[in-house]
C-alpha positions in Angstrom: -38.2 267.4 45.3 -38.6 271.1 45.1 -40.0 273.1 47.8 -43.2 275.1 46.8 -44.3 276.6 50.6 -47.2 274.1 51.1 -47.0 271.8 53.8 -48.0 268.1 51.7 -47.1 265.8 54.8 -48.7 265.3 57.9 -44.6 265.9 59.5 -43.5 268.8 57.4 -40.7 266.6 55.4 -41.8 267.4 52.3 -40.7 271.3 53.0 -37.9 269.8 55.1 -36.1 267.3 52.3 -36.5 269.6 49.5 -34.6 272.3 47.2 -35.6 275.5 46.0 -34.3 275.1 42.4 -36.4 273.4 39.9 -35.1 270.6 37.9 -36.0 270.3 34.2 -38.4 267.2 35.3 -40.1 269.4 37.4 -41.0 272.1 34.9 -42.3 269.3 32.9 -44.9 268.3 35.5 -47.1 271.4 35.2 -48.3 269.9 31.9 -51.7 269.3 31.4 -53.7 266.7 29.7 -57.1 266.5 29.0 -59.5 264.4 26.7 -61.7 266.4 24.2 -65.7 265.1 25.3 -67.1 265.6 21.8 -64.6 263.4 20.2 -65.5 260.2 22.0 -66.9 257.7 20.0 -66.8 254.2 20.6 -63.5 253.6 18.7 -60.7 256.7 19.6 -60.8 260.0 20.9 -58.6 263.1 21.5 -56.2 264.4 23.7 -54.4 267.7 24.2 -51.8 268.6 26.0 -50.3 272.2 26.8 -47.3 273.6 29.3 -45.1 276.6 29.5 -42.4 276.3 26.7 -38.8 277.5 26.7 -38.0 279.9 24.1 -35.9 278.0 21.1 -36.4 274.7 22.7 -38.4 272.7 20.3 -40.6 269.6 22.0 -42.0 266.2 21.4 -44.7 264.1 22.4 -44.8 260.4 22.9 -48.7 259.2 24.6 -49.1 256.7 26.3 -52.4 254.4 26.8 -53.3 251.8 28.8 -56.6 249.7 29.4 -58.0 249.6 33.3 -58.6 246.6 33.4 -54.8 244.6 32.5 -52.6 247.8 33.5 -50.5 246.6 30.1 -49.1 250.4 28.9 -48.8 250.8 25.2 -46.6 253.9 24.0 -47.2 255.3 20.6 -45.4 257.8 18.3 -43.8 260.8 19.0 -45.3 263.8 17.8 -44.8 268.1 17.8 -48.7 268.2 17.9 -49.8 268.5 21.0 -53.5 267.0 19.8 -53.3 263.1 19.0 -56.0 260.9 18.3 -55.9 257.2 20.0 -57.6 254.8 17.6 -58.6 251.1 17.4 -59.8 250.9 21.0 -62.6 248.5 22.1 -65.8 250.3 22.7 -67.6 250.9 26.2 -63.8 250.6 27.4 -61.8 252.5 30.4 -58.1 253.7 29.6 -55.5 255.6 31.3 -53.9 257.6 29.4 -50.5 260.1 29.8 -47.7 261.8 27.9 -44.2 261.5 28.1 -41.4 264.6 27.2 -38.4 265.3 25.1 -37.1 268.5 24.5 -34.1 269.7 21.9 -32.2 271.4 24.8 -31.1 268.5 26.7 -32.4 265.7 24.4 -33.6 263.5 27.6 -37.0 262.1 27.5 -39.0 263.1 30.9 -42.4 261.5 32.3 -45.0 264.1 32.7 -46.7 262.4 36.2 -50.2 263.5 34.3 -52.5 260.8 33.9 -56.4 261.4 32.4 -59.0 258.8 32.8 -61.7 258.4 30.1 -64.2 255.7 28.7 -64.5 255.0 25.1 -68.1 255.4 23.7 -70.7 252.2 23.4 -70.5 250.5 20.6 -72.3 247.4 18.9 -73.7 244.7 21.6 -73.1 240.9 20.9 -76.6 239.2 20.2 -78.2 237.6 22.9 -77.1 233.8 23.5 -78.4 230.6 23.9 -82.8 231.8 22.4 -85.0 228.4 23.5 -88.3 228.8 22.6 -91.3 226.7 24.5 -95.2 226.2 24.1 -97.3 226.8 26.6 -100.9 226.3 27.4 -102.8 228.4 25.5 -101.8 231.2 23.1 -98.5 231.6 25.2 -94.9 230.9 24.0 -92.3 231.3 26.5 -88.8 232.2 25.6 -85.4 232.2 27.3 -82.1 233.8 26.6 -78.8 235.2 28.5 -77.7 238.4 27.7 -74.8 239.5 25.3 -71.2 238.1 26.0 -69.9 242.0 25.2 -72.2 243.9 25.7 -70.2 246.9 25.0 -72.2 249.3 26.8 -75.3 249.1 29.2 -78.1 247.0 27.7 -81.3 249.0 27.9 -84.0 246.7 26.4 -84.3 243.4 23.9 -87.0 243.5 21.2 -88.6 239.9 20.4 -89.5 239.3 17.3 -91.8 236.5 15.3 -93.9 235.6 11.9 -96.4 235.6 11.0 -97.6 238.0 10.8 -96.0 240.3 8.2 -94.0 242.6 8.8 -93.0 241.3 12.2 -94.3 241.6 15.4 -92.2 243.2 17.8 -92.3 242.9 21.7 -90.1 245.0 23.8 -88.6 243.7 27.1 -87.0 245.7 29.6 -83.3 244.9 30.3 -82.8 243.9 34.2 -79.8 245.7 35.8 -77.8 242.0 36.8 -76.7 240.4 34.4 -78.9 237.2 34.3 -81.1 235.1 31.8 -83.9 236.5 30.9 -87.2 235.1 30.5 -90.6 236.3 28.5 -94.0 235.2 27.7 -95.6 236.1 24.6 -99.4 235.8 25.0 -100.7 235.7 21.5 -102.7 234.6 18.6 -101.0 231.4 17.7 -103.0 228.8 16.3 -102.2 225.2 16.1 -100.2 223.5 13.4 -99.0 226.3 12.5 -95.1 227.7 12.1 -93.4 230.6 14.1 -90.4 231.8 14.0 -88.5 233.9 17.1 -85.5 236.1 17.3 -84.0 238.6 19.7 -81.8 241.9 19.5 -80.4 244.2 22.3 -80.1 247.7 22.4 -77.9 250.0 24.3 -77.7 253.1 24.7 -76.4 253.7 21.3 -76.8 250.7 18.9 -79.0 247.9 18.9 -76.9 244.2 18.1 -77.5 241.4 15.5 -80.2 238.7 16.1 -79.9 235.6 17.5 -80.4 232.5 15.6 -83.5 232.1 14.2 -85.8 229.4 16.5 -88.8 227.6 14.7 -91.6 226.2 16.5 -95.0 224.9 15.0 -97.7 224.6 18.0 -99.1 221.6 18.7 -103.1 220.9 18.8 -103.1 221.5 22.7 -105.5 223.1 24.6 -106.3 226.3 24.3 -106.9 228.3 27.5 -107.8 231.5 25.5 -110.7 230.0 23.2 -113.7 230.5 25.0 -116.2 231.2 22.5 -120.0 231.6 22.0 -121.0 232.3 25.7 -124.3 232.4 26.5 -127.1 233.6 29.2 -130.3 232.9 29.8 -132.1 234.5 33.4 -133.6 232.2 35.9 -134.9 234.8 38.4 -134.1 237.9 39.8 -131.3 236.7 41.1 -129.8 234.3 39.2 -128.7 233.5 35.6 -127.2 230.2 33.9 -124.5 230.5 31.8 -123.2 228.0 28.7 -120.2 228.2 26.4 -118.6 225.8 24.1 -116.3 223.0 26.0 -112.8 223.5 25.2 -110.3 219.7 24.9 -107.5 219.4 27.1 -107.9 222.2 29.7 -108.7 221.4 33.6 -111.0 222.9 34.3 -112.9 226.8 34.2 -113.4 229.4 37.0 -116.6 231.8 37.2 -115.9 235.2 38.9 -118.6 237.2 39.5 -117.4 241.1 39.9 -119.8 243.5 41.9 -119.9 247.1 42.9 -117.8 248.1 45.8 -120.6 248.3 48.3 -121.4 244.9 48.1 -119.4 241.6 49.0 -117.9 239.5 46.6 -119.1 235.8 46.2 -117.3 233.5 45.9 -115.5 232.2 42.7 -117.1 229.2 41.1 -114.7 226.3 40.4 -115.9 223.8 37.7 -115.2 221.0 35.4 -118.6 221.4 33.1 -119.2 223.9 30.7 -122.7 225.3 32.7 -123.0 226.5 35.6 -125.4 228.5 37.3 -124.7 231.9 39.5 -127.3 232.8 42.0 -127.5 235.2 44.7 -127.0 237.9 42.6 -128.3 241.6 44.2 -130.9 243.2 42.3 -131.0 246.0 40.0 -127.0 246.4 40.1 -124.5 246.3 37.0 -122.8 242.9 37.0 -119.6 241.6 35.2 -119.3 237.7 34.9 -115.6 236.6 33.8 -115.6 232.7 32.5 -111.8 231.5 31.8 -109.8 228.4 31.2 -107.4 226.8 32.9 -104.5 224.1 32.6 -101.2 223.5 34.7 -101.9 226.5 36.7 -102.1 228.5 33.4 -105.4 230.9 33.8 -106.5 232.1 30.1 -107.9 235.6 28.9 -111.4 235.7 30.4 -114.5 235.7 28.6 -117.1 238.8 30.2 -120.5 238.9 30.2 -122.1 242.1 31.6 -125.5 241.7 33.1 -127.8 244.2 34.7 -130.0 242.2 37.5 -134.2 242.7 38.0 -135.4 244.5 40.8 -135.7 246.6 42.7 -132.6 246.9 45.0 -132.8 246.5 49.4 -132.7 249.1 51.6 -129.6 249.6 52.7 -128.9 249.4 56.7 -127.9 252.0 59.1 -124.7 250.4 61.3 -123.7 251.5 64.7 -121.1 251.0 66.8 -120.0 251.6 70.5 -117.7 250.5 73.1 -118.4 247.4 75.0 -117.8 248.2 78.9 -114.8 246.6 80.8 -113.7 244.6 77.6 -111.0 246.6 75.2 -111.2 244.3 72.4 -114.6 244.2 71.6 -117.1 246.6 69.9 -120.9 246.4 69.9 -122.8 246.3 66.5 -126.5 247.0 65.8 -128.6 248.0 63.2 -132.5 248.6 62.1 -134.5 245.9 60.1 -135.3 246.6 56.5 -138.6 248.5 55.8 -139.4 247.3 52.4 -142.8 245.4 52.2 -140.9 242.0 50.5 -139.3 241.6 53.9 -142.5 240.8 55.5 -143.1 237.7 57.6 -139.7 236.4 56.4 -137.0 235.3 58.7 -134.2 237.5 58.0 -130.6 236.5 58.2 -127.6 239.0 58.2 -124.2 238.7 57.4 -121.6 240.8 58.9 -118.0 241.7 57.5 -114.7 243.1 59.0 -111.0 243.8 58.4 -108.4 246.1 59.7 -108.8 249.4 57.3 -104.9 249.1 56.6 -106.0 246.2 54.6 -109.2 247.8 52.9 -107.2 250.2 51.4 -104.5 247.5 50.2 -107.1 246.0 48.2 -108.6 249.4 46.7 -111.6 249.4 49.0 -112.9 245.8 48.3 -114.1 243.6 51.2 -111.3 240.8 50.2 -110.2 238.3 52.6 -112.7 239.7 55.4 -114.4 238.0 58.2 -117.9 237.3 57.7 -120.5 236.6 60.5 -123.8 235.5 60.0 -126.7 236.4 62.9 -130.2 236.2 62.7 -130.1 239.0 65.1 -130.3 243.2 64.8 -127.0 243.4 66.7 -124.1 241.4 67.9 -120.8 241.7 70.0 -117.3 241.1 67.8 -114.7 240.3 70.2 -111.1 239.0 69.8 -110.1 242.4 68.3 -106.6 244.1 68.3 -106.3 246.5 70.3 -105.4 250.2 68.9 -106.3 249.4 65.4 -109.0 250.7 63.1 -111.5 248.2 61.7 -114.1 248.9 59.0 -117.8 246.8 59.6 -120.2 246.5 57.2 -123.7 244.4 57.6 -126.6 243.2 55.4 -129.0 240.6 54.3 -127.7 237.1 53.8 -129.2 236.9 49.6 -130.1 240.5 49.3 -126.2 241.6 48.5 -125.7 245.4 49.3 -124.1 246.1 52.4 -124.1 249.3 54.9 -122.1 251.9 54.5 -118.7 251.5 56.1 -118.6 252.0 59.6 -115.3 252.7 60.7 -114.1 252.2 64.2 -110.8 252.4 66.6 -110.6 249.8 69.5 -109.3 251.1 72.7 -105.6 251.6 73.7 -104.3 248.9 76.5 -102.0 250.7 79.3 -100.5 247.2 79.9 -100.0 247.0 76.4 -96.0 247.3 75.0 -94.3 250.5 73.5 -93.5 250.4 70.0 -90.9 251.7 68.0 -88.3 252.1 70.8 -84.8 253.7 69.8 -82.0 255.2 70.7 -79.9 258.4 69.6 -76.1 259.0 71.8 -74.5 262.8 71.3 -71.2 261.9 71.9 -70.2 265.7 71.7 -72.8 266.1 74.3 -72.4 262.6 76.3 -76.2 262.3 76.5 -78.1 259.5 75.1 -81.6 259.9 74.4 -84.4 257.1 74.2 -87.4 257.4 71.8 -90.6 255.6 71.9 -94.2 255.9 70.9 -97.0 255.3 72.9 -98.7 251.8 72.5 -101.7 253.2 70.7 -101.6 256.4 68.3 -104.7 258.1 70.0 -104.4 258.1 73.6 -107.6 259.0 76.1 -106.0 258.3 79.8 -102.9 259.5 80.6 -100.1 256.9 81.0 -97.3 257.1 83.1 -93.9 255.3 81.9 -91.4 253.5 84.3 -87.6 252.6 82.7 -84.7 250.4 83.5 -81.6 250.7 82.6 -79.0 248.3 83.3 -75.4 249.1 82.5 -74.0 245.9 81.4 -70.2 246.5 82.1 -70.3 247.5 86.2 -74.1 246.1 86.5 -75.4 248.3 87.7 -79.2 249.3 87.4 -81.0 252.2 87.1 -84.6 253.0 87.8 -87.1 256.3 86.5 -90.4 256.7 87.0 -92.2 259.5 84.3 -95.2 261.7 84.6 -98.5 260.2 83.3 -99.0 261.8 80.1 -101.2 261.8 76.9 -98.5 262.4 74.3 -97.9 259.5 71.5 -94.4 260.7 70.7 -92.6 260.5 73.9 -88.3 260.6 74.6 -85.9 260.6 78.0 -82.5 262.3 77.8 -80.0 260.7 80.1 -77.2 263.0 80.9 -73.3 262.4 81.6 -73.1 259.2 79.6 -69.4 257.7 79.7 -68.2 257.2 76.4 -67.9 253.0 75.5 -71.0 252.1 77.9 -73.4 249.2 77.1 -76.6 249.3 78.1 -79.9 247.6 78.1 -83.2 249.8 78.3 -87.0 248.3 79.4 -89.5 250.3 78.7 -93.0 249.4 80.6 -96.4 251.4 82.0 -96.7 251.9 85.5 -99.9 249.6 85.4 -99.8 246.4 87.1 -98.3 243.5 84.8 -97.6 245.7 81.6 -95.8 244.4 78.8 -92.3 245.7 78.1 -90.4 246.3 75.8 -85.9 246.0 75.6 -83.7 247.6 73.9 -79.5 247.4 73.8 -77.7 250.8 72.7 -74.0 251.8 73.6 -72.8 255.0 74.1 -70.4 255.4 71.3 -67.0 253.0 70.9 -63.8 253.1 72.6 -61.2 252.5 69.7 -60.0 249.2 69.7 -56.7 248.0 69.1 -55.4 246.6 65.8 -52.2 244.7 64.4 -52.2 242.1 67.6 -48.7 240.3 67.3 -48.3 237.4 69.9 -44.9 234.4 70.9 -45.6 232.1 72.8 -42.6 230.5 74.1 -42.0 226.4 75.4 -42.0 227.4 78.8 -45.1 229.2 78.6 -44.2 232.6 79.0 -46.4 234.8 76.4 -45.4 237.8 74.5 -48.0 240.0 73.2 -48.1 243.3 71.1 -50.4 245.9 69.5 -51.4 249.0 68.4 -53.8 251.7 68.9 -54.6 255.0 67.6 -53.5 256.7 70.7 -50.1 255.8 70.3 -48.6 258.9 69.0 -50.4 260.7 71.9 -48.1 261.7 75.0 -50.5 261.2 77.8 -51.8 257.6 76.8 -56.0 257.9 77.8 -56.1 254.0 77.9 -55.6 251.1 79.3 -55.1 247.9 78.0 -57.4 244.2 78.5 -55.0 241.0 77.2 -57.4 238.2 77.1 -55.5 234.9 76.6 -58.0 231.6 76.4 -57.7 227.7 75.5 -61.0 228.2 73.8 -62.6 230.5 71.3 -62.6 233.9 72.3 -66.6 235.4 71.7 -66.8 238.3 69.9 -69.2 240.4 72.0 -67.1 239.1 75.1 -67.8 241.5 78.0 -66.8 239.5 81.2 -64.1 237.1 80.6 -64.8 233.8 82.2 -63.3 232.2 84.7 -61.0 229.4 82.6 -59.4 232.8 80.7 -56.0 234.8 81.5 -56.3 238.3 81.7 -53.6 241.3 82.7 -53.8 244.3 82.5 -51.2 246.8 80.8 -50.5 250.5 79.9 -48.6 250.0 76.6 -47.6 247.5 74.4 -45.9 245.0 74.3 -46.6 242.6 77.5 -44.5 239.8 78.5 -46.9 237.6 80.9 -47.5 233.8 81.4 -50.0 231.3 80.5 -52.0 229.5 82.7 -50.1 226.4 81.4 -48.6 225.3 78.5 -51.5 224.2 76.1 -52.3 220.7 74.7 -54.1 223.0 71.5 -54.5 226.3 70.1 -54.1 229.1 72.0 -56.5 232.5 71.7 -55.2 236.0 72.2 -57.2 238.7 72.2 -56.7 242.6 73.3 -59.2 245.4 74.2 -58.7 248.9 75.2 -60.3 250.4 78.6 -61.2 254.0 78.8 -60.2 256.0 82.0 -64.3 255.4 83.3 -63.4 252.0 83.1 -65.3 250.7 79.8 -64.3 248.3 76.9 -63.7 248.4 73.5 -64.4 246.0 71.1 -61.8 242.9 71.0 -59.4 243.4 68.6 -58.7 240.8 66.0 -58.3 236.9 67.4 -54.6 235.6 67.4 -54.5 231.8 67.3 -51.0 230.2 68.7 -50.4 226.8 68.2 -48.1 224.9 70.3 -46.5 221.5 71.3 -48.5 220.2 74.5 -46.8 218.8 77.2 -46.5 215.5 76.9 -44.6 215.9 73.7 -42.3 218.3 76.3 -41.8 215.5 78.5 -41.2 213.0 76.0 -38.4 214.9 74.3 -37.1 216.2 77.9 -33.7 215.7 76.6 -33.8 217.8 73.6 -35.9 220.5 75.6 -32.6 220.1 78.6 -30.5 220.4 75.9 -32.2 223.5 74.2 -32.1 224.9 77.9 -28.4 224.6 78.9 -27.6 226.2 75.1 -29.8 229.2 76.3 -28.2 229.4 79.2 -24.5 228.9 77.8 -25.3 231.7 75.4 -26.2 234.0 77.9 -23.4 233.2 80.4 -20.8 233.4 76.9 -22.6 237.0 76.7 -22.0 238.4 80.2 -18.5 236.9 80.1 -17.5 239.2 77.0 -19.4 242.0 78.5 -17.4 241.7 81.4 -13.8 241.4 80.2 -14.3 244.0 77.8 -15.1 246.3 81.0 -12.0 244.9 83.1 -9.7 245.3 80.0 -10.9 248.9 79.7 -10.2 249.6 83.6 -6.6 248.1 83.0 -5.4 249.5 80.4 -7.3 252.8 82.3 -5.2 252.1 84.8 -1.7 251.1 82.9 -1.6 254.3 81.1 -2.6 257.0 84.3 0.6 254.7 86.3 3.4 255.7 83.3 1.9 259.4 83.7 2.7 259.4 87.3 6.2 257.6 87.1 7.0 260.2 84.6 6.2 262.4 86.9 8.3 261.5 89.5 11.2 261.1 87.7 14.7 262.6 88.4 15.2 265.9 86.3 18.2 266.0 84.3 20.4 269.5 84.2 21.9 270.8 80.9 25.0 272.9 82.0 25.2 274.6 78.9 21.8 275.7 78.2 20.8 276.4 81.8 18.0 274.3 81.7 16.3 271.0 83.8 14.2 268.5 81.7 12.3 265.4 82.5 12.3 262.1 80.7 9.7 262.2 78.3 9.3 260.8 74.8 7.2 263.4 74.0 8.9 266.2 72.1 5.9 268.4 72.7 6.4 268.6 76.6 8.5 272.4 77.3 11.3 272.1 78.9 12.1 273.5 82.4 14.2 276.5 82.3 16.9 277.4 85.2 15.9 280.5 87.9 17.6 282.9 90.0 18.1 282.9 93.6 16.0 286.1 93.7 13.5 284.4 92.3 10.6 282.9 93.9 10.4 279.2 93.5 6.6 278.1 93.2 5.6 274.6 92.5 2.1 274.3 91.0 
C-alpha cells in the first residue's frame, strides 16, 4: 500500500502500514474508464480508457465484462486501442465492466481496480402472453393478457387491435408499473353473428414488440345493453311526461334517471322491467335531461337522452333562515316564508327539507346526493342530532314544486367537553424538550377554553399534572423542559369543564441505544453466561448500565417492568456470569437492555432462546452427570498440581544454584609461590585471579 497523506481509516493504519514508493501496480490504478453515452444502443457500446504512460513502454489492453445479475466475468482481446466496443449484449441489461494492464517493460499483466457501471439500451419487447378474449353484455368484449416475458426495457403502453373495421382499430392501454395481467374492455359496435379478430403489441420506450396470436371471436345474438332505439315522449301535464322505446331480448331490466339543475333535488331513479314508464313531479319551466339505459348482470349500457323543457311557470323560491337553538349545541332552528304566487292559494302546502355536511356537497360537485330529507307541513322546524363543530348546508321547498332555497350554510357550535383533535408530539433531543401539539375541538372558537394535561412517566410512574390559561386559539402547544433522554410517557389532553372528553397520547423522548450481538451458555448446573455489545464500548467512561432479563417464558417486546417469574441483574460491562432461577424443564429467554445514568431503558436487544435438559433427565442420568463432575474437578486439581510443581521446581533449582555460589565462596584459596598469586576454586575461567600484597599495604575486604 503506498502512503498518499490522507488518513482512509478510522485508526490511521492505512498511513501507518504503508510505503512511500509506488509499485508499478499502483501507477496502473490512476487509470480511468469511462463509457461513451452516445454509443449506447441496445446491443454494445464504448469504452475508453486513459493513464499517464511511461516513455518507450508500449501498453495493452485486455476488458473485461460482466453482467449484474450472475457476476460471471468474461475477458476479451487484448488491444493498443484504448477505445473498444463490447458487442452482442442483451438489451435493457446492466454490466460491469473493467480493464486489465500489460506493459512491454516488465511484461506482467496488472488489474486496473477501475470498474464502470452502465446499462445497455432497450431493445425489442416480447409480445404479450397468454390474449383470451370474452363477450360481454352488450357491445363490450373484454380481454386479458400478462405482460411480456422480456420485456427488455420499461413497458409504456399496449395497443389493442381488432377487424372489422378496415384498417384496424386501435385502442391504447396504459401499462401499470407491477408487473401483472392486464385486463381491458372494449365498448364498441359489434354486432351479432358477426367475426372479430383481436391482437396486442407493447411498446417501450424505444420499440414496440410483435403481436400476440391472433384470437377470433363471433358474438353471439345476446342481449344488447347498448340498443335502445326509437324513444319516444308524449306530455301528460305540466309536470309529467310518459316515455316509450322499443323492448330489447335478454336484458334485466332498464333504469330512468332524471338529471336536474343544481338548485333542485334529484328524484329518485326509476327501476323497471317494462319498456314505459311515466316520470312525474317534474319542476316547471326548467331544462331537463332524461337518461333511459339497459341492463344485464350488473352491466349498465350507453344511455339513451331525451332533453325536455317543462310548462310553467316556475315557484317562488323561498328565503331560509337559520339560528342557534338555546341550551342545545347540536341543533339549529329553520324557518322560512310561504310562497306568494296566486296557484298556492287555499292548498295545503307541504315542504321538504334537505341537509348534509358541506365537506360532502362539495365531494359531489354541489349536488344534494345522499342528503337528508325532511318533510313538514310547517314554516319552520328544529334539526337536532347534529355534529358538533361542523358546517352543514340546508335547503327547503315545496314537496312537487322542485326548486329549492338557496343554500343556507351554517356551523354548529363548539362543545368545551368535547375531545382535542390532532394531538402530537415533537422531542429536541439537542434541546431535551418535548413539545405537545394539539388543535382545539372546533376550528372557530367563541368562549375561551382552558386545557388541563397529564402526563404520566411510564418508567418511575410518576404523574404529572398542568393546568393552562383559558384561551381562544385553535392551534395550541406545551413545551416541557429537561426531558431525560429514553423516557416513555403517556399524555391526556382534556378541558377544564366538568366531564370533558380526553384525548391520549404515548411519545418517548428519544432512544437509549440498545445492545446488539447477545451471546448466552447456559451450563447443567444452571449457572448462566451472558454477553453483548453496545456502541459505547470503545468509550472510556462507559455512560450505561446494563438490564439482563433472563425468563422461562417469552420475553415481550415492549417489556418495561419485568414480572415477577423473571431473573434480572444488573451489570456495568459485558459479559455476566449469574444464575438461573433453576434449571429449566424448556427453553430458556435471554434478553439485554441498556439503562442510561437517569435511570431509563432501551429497547430489548434481540431474544436469545437456550434450550436445555430439565431436571428430571439430570436426575435420571445422575451417574453420568457425577461422573462428568469428578472429571471437572480431576482436571482442575491435575491443573493446580502442574502449576504448583512448576513453581517449587523453580524455587529449588533457585535455591540449588545461589548454595554452589556461596560454597564457592567460602572456599580455601590456594597460593601460587611462583606467580605470587591466591586463587579460588572456580570452573570459571573468567573469574580474575587474586594477586599477592605488601605488608604496607592496606588489606580491605569488600
Amino acid at each position: 500500500m503506498v502512503c498518499n497523506g490522507h488518513q482512509d481509516c478510522y485508526d490511521g493504519s492505512d498511513e501507518a502500514n504503508c510505503t512511500s514508493e509506488a509499485s508499478e501496480e499502483h501507477l496502473y490504478q490512476f487509470l480511468s474508464i469511462g463509457v461513451d453515452q452516445s454509443s449506447i444502443n441496445s446491443t454494445s457500446f464504448l469504452i475508453s480508457c486513459w493513464m499517464a504512460q511511461q516513455k518507450m513502454v508500449l501498453y495493452t489492453f485486455l476488458p473485461s465484462i460482466a453482467k449484474v445479475s450472475d457476476g460471471v466475468w468474461k475477458n476479451m482481446t487484448w488491444t493498443t486501442d484504448s477505445v473498444y466496443r463490447f458487442t452482442d449484449l442483451e438489451p435493457y441489461t446492466n454490466y460491469n465492466v473493467t480493464v486489465y494492464i500489460q506493459d512491454s517493460k516488465s511484461n506482467k499483466t496488472y488489474a486496473s481496480m477501475k470498474y464502470v457501471n452502465t446499462t445497455t439500451g432497450e431493445g425489442v419487447p416480447s409480445p404479450p402472453r397468454r390474449l383470451t378474449v370474452r363477450q360481454m353484455v352488450g357491445s363490450r368484449v373484454n380481454l386479458i393478457w400478462d405482460p411480456p416475458s422480456d420485456p427488455r426495457g420499461i413497458i409504456q403502453h399496449y395497443t389493442v387491435h381488432y377487424v372489422p373495421p378496415l384498417p384496424p382499430m386501435e385502442k391504447i392501454v396504459p401499462a401499470a408499473d407491477n408487473n401483472v395481467s392486464v385486463s381491458f374492455v372494449i365498448v364498441g359496435y359489434f354486432k351479432p353473428n358477426k367475426n372479430y379478430s383481436f391482437w396486442v403489441t407493447a411498446t417501450n420506450n424505444g420499440f414496440t414488440s410483435e403481436s400476440t396470436a391472433i384470437m377470433n371471436l363471433t358474438f353471439d345474438e345476446g342481449g344488447d345493453v347498448d340498443d335502445i332505439v326509437n324513444a319516444s315522449m308524449s306530455r301528460l301535464s305540466p309536470t309529467s311526461v310518459s316515455l316509450k322505446w322499443n323492448k330489447l331480448r335478454g336484458v334485466e331490466g332498464y333504469l330512468v334517471e332524471t338529471r336536474l339543475p343544481r338548485q333542485y333535488p334529484q328524484p329518485p331513479v326509476i327501476n323497471t322491467t317494462d319498456n314505459r314508464v311515466i316520470v312525474r313531479s317534474l319542476p316547471k319551466n326548467v331544462q331537463i335531461y332524461i337518461d333511459i339505459k339497459a341492463y344485464k348482470n350488473g352491466i349498465i349500457g350507453q344511455p339513451f337522452t331525451i332533453p325536455i323543457v317543462t310548462e310553467g311557470i316556475s315557484e317562488e323560491p323561498i328565503h331560509l333562515n337559520a339560528e342557534h337553538v338555546k341550551e342545545n349545541r347540536s341543533s339549529v332552528r329553520l324557518s322560512w316564508s310561504t310562497p306568494s304566487v296566486d296557484q298556492n292559494k287555499d292548498k295545503e302546502l307541504q315542504y321538504e327539507v334537505h341537509y348534509l355536511l358541506f365537506k360532502d356537497l362539495r365531494q359531489h360537485t354541489g349536488h344534494l346526493e345522499n342528503d337528508t330529507e325532511v318533510l313538514t307541513k310547517n314554516t319552520s322546524i328544529v334539526i337536532e342530532g347534529l355534529q358538533l363543530c361542523e358546517t352543514y348546508v340546508f335547503s327547503v321547498g315545496l314537496v312537487g314544486a322542485g326548486q329549492l332555497s338557496v343554500f343556507k350554510e351554517f356551523i354548529t357550535k363548539e362543545d368545551p367537553k368535547a375531545a382535542i383533535r390532532d394531538l402530537r408530539f415533537v422531542f429536541d433531543e439537542k434541546k431535551s424538550e418535548l413539545q405537545i401539539l394539539w388543535k382545539a375541538n372546533c376550528d372557530v372558537i367563541t368562549q375561551p377554553i382552558s386545557y388541563r394535561l397529564d402526563i404520566t412517566e411510564l418508567t418511575n410512574e410518576r404523574v404529572s399534572r398542568y393546568e393552562l390559561k383559558a384561551t381562544e386559539k385553535v392551534a395550541l402547544s406545551h413545551v416541557i423542559e429537561n426531558v431525560p433522554l429514553g423516557g416513555r410517557y403517556n399524555v391526556c389532553i382534556h378541558t377544564s369543564e366538568q366531564g370533558s372528553a380526553e384525548k391520549c397520547g404515548f411519545v418517548r423522548s428519544g432512544e437509549v441505544d440498545s445492545p446488539h450481538a447477545v451471546v448466552a451458555w447456559l451450563s447443567p448446573n444452571g449457572h448462566l453466561m451472558v454477553s453483548w455489545q453496545h456502541p459505547e464500548d470503545n468509550h472510556t467512561d462507559p455512560k450505561h448500565k446494563y438490564q439482563i432479563i433472563v425468563s422461562d417464558k417469552e420475553i415481550p417486546e415492549d417489556l418495561l417492568h419485568p414480572t415477577d417469574d423473571m431473573k434480572t441483574a444488573l451489570a456495568d460491562f459485558s459479559p455476566l456470569l449469574m444464575t438461573a432461577n433453576s434449571v429449566p424443564n424448556g427453553p430458556l429467554f435471554v434478553s439485554v437492555r441498556a439503562i442510561s445514568k437517569d435511570g431509563y431503558y432501551s429497547d430489548l436487544s434481540e431474544v436469545r432462546t437456550l434450550t436445555m435438559e430439565g431436571a428430571e433427565a439430570f436426575e435420571s442420568d445422575s451417574t453420568a452427570s457425577g461422573l462428568g463432575a469428578v472429571w471437572w474437578g480431576a482436571g482442575a486439581a491435575c491443573v493446580a498440581a502442574i502449576v504448583l510443581g512448576g513453581a517449587l521446581l523453580h524455587m529449588a533449582l533457585r535455591h540449588r544454584r545461589l548454595a554452589r555460589s556461596l560454597l564457592r565462596l567460602a572456599a580455601t584459596p590456594r597460593y601460587d609461590s611462583r606467580r605470587g598469586q591466591a586463587t579460588i576454586d572456580h570452573d570459571d575461567d573468567d573469574v580474575p585471579p587474586i594477586s599477592g600484597f605488601s605488608d604496607d599495604e592496606p588489606l580491605v575486604i569488600a
